[in-house]
C-alpha positions as CSV (number, residue, x, y, z in Angstrom):
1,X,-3.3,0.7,11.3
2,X,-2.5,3.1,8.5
3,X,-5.7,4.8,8.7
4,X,-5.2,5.4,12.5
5,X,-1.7,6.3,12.4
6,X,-3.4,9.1,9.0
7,X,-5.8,10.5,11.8
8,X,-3.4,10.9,14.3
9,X,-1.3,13.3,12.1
10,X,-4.9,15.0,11.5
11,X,-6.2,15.5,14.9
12,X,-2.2,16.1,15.8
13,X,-2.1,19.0,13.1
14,X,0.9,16.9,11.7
15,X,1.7,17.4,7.8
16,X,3.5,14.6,6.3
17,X,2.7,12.8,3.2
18,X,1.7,9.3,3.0
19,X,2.0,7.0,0.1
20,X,-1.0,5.4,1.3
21,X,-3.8,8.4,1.7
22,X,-6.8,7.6,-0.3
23,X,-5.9,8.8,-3.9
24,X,-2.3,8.8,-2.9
25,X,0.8,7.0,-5.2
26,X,0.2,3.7,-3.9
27,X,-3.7,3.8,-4.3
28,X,-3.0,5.2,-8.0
29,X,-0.2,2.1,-8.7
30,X,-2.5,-0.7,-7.4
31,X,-5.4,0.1,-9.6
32,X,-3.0,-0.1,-12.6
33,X,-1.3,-2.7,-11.1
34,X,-4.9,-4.9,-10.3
35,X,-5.9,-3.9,-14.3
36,X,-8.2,-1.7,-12.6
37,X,-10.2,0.8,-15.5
38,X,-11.0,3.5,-13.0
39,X,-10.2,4.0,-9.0
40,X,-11.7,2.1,-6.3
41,X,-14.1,4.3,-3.8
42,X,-13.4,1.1,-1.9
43,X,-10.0,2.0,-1.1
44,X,-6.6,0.3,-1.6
45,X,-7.6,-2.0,1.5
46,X,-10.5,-3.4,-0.2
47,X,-9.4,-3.9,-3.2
48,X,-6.0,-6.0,-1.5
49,X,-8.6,-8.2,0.2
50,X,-10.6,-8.8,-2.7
51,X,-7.5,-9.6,-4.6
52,X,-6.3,-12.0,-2.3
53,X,-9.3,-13.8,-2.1
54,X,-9.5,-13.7,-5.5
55,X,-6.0,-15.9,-5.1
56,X,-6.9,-17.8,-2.1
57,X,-3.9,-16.3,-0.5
58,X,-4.2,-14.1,2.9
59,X,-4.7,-10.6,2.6
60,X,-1.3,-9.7,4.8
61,X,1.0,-11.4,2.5
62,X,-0.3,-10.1,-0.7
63,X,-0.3,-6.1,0.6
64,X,3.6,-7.1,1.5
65,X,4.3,-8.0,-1.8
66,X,2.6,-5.7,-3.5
67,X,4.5,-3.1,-1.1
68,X,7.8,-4.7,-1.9
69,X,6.7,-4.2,-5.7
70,X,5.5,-0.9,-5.8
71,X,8.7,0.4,-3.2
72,X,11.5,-1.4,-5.8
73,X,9.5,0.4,-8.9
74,X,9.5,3.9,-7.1
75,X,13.5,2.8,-6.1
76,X,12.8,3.1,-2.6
77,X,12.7,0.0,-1.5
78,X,14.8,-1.0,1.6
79,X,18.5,-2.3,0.8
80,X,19.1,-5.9,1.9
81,X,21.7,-5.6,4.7
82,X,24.1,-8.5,4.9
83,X,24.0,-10.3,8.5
84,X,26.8,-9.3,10.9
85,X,29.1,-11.9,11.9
């Protein structure tokens, strides 16, 4: 979905930055993060899938984790809202 949403701002002429462009912030994170020597050509897709196989876990829930990890070490990850009542 990411890579979709990445050529639609392409063929759309749209600039915006994306944390998740090949090469971008959260590509350069997960290879550290993995213990990775030198980047992927894979991609940071891949290398998630390979990972969570690695940890017989589903892809999904391990990219939302590692999300959640790399968005409350950049300090933008979402504020936890208390429920209304």
């Amino acid at each position: 979905m990411l890579t979709g949403y990445r050529v639609a701002l392409e063929i759309h002429s749209v600039d915006e930055d994306s944390d998740f462009a090949h090469g971008g912030p959260f590509s350069e994170w997960l290879w550290k993060r993995l213990g990775m020597s030198y980047p992927s050509a894979l991609g940071w897709a891949a290398e998630t899938e390979r990972e969570a196989e690695r940890r017989g876990m589903p892809a999904i829930q391990l990219f939302f984790a590692l999300l959640d990890e790399f968005l409350a070490e950049q300090g933008s990850a979402p504020e936890a809202t208390e429920p209304a009542r």
